[in-house]
Each structure stands twice: as C-alpha cells, then as structure tokens.
C-alpha positions in Angstrom: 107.3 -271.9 -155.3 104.1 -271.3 -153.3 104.0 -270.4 -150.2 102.5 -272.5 -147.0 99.3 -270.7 -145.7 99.7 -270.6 -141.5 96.3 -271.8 -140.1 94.4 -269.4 -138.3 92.3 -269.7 -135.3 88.5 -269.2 -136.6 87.9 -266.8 -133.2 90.7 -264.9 -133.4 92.3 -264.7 -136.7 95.7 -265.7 -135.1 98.3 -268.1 -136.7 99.5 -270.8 -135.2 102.4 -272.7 -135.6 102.4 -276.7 -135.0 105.7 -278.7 -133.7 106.5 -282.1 -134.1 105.1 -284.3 -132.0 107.8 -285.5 -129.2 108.9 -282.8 -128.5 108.7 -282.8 -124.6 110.8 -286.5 -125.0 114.4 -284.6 -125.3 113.5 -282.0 -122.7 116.7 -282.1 -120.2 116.4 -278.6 -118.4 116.1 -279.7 -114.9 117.9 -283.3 -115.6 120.7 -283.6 -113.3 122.2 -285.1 -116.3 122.0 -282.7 -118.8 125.4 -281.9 -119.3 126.2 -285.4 -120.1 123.4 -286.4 -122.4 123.4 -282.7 -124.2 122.8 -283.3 -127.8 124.5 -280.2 -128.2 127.9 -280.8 -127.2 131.4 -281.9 -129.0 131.1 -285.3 -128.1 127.1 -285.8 -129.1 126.8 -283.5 -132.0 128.6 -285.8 -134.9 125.9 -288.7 -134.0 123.1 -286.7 -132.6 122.1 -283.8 -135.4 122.2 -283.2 -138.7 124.9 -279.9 -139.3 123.7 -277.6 -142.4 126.3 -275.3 -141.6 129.1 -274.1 -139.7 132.1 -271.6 -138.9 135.2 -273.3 -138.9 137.9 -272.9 -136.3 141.1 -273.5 -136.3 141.0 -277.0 -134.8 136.9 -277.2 -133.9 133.8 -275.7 -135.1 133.3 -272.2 -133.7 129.5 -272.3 -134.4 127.1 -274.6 -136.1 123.4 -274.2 -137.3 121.9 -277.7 -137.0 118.1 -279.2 -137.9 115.5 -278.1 -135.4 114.6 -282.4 -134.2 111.0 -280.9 -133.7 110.6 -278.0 -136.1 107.4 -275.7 -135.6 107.1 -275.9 -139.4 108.4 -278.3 -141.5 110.5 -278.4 -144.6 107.7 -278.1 -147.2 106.2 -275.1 -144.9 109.3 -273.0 -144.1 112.4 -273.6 -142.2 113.6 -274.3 -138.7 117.3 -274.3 -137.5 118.9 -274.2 -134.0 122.0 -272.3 -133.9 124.6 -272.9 -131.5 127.5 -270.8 -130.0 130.1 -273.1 -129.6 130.0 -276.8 -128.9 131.6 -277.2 -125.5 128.4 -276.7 -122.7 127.8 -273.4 -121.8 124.1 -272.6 -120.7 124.2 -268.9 -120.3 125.0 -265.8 -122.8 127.8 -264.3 -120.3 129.3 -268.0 -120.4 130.6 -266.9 -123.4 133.6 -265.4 -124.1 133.4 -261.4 -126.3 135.0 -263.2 -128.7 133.1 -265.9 -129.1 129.3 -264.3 -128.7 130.8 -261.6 -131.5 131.4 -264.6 -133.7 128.2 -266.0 -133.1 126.0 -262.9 -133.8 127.9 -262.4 -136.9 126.6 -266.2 -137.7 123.3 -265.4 -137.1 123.8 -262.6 -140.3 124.8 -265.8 -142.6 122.0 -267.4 -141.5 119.8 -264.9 -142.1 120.7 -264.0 -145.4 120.8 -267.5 -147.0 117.2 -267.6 -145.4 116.1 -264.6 -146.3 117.8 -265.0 -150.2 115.9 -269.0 -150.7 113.8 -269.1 -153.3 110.6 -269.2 -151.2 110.6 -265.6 -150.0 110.6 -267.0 -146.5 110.6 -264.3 -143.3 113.0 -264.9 -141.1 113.0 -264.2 -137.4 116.1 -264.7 -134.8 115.5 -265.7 -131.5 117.1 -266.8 -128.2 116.1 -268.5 -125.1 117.7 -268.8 -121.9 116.3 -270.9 -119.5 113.1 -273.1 -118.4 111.2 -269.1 -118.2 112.4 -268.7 -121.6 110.4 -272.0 -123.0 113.7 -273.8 -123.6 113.8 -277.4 -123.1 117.9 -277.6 -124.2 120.2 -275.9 -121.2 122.8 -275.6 -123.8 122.8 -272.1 -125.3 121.2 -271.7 -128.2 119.1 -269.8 -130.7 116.2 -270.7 -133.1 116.2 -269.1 -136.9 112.4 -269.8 -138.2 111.8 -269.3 -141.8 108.7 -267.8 -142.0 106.0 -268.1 -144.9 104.8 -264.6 -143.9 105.5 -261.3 -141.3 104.1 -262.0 -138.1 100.9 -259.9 -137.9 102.5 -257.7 -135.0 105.5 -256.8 -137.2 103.9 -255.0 -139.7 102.8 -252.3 -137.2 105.9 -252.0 -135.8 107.5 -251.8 -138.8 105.6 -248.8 -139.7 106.3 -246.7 -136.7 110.4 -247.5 -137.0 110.5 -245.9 -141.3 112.8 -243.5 -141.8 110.1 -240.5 -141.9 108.9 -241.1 -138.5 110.9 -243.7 -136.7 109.8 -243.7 -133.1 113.0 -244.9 -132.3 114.7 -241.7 -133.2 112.3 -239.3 -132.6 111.9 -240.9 -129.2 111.7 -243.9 -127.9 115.4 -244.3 -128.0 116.5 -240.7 -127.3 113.6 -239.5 -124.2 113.6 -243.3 -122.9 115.9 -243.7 -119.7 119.4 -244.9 -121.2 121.4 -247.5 -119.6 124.6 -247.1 -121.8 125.9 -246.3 -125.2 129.3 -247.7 -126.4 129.8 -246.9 -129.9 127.4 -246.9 -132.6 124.5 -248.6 -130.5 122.4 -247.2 -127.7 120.8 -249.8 -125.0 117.3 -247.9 -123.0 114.7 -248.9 -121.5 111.6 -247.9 -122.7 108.9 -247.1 -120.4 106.1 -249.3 -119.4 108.7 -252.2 -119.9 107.1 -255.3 -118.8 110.0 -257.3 -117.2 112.7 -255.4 -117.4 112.3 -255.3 -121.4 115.4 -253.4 -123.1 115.8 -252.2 -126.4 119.5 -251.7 -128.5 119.6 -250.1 -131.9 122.0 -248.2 -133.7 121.8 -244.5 -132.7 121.8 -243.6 -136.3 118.7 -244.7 -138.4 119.7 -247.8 -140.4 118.2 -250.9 -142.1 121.1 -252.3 -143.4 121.8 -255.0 -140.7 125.6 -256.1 -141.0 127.4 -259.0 -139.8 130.1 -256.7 -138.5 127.5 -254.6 -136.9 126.0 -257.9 -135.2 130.3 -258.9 -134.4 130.6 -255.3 -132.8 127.1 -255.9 -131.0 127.8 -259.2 -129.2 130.2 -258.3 -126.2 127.9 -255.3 -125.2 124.4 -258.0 -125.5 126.4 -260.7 -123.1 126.9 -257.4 -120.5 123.3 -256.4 -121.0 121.9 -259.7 -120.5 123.8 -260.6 -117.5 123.5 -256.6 -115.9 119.9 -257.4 -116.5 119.2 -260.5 -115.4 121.3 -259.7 -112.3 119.0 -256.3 -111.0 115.5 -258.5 -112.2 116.5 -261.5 -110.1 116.3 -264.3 -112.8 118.7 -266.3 -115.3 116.4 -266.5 -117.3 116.3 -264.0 -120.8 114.8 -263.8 -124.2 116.7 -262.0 -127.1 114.7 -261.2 -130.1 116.1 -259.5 -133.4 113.9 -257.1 -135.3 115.2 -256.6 -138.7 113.1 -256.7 -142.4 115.6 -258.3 -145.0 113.2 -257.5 -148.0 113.9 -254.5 -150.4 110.0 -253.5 -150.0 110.9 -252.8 -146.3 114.8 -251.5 -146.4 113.7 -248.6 -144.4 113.1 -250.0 -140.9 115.6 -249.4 -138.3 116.5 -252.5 -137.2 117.1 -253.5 -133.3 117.2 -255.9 -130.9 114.8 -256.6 -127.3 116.3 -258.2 -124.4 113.5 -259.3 -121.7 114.4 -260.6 -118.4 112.3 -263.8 -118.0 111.0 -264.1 -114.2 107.6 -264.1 -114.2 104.7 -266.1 -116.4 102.1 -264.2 -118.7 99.9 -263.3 -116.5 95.8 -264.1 -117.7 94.7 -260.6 -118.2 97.6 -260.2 -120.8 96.8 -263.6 -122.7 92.6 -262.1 -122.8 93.3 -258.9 -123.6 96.8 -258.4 -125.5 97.7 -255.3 -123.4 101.0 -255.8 -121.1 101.1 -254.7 -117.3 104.1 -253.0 -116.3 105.1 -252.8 -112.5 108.5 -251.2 -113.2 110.0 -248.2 -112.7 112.1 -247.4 -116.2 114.2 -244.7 -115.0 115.2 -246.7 -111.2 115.9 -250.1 -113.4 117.6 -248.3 -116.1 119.6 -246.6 -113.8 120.2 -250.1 -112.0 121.1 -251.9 -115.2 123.7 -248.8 -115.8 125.2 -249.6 -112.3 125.4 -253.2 -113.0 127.3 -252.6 -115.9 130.0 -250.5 -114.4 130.4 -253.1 -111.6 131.2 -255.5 -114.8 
C-alpha cells in the first residue's frame, strides 16, 4: 500500500500534521464537570467510543485503546488511537496503582507491535499527556499511539547517536549525567542542560529489543518518577515520550523513555530558533528528584 506524504511547510521544510476539525468542542479540562461528562469513563465508554482493543479483567476491562474522535491523521493517512489505563477517572500517572500502570505499559507494547506489523509500514510513536501544560484537553489519563507514514525528522539523528557502536547513552549521557535512581535493569538521570526538569530512563545495558515485560517492570518506577518530579518542579503537569525504532533496519537503537515536567510555555526564542534554554541545575534537581523518591 502507499504511503500518505505529510505536507511540509514551503519555508521550513517541516511536516505538519492536521486534526479534525472540532476538536476544541469535547475539551473538558477546566469543566467543573468533567468527571461526570468524561467520555472516558465505565459508564460513558460503551456509548461514547469506538473500542479496537482491550485487556480483559476479571470482571472489567483493565485497559482499552479506543478511536482518536479527532485524529491528527486519518485512517487512509496512518493511525490514531487513545489508550487508556483503566476506566474508572483517574487524572494523574501516580493515581494509578503499580499494578495497574505495569499493565498498561505492557499494553502500550501490543499496541505498538500490531502498529508497527500493519501492512503500511507505519512509525509508531507513544505518547502521554498530563494536564492543560501537556496540550490535553481530556483530564482522564490517557496516552496517544500515532501511526506514522514516516520517522519524524528529529528521530533519525537521534537514532544515530544511540547505535550500538557509539551510543551516547552508554558512553555517557546515562553513565556521567547526574543519576536520580537505578532499580533494576533501568537507570533514571538527568541529563544536563535539561529544559524543565527533562529526565531520561533506559535500560543500563544497551538494548533495542523493547519488551512488554520490560515496559510491565518499568511502570511502577515511571509513576514514582513522574510524581518525584513533578513534585520538586512545582507542576502536575508531565509529558512521557517513548523512543523505540520497531523496524529490523534500525534494531540497533537503545531504546528509552523522557519524562518532562510541564510548567512553563515554549518560550519565542526556542520556537525561532530550535535551540532549548535551560535554567536548571542537573546535579541540585537530580539530587532533589532522588530525595523525593526516598520520601515515597
């Protein structure tokens, strides 16, 4: 099957991405009444959305991956799915129990895969919003799989500097950057000149074969990261973004994972020129983030 072509700005050479028009017309962050009208929730999601899959619990769905209402590209283009971690309301990652944020990153691995193994050779990219700084417009936790028709244009360079010959994240990045914590496999820094309090997890072992147990292990130590985080930044607001190349062509990334505190707008002189401004100490905010987490 052919593949959609992104439009590009003539200027800049950028993709963009178009959603559906209406999309500020469901926006309930800020409603007072969120929690009852949430489209999201056991008693609206039967009536409200269209399920394409789920993990089944014993007596309720544990997770559920549902049709984006106002998909960024539509189903001729690519693909568009929100994912959601359970079905009662809970608005935060640390709302969550360990069990039940394991079970959902180990969903996000399904997900991925049948996306990545469609016949249209679509990219896939995981994402998660918390909160009106994050762009959400749904309280209810969530996250967005998009299906791709190509590799972002920032990928590829990153992808280059995480192969297996020269990985930056083992030769540095993860092992000279201040580190908050390592529980396992996985070790959580943050890099320097972070803008926001941005954090980085990866396993400390170069690997590129992402795992759903990996992701099952991963998901209690994410919902402490987030909320020790969030707490030392000020804000309740985060962005979670997985990095991980599901092609053969590109098996020899090491795969990770950025968590960004989200208290502050882009400021002008990052839109114009692309460069990040950084205000933050890494070693004081790592070493914050570290205390945060002993506190629990």
């Amino acid at each position: 099957m052919e593949s959609f072509a992104l439009p590009r700005d003539p200027l800049t050479g950028r993709p963009s991405l178009r959603q559906a028009e209406g999309s500020g017309s469901g926006r309930l962050i800020g409603n007072p009444r969120a929690r009852e009208l949430c489209p999201f929730c056991d008693s609206q999601i039967e009536q409200q959305v269209d399920r394409i899959a789920a993990a089944a619990g014993l007596d309720h769905w544990m997770a559920a991956s549902v049709r984006n209402k106002w998909p960024v590209l539509t189903e001729d283009q690519g693909r568009h799915e929100v994912l959601l971690p359970c079905l009662r309301h809970a608005e935060r990652l640390w709302d969550l129990t360990d069990g039940e944020v394991a079970r959902f990153l180990a969903f996000w691995h399904r997900r991925l895969e049948a996306c990545a193994a469609g016949e249209r050779d679509l990219f896939p990219l995981m994402i998660m919003n918390q909160g009106e700084m994050a762009g959400c417009s749904q309280p209810h936790l969530h996250s967005q799989l998009i299906g791709l028709p190509a590799e972002p244009d920032s990928w590829g360079p990153r992808r280059k500097r995480v192969r297996a010959r020269d990985c930056v994240i083992c030769r540095g990045d993860g092992t000279t950057s201040p580190i908050i914590t390592r529980q396992g496999e996985f070790t959580v820094w943050a890099p320097y000149h972070c803008r926001t309090g941005l954090i980085r997890i990866a396993p400390e072992s170069h690997t590129s074969a992402l795992s759903a147990e990996q992701l099952r292990e991963l998901g209690p130590l994410v919902r402490r990261v987030a909320r020790a985080s969030t707490t030392v930044m000020g804000t309740l607001d985060c962005s979670l973004m997985l990095f991980a190349w599901f092609r053969l062509d590109r098996a020899a990334a090491h795969w990770h994972l950025e968590l960004v505190p989200r208290k502050t707008a882009i400021a002008t002189v990052e839109l114009s020129t692309g460069f990040s401004i950084s205000s933050i100490d890494a070693s004081a905010y790592a070493a914050a983030v570290s205390r945060a987490l002993t506190r629990g």
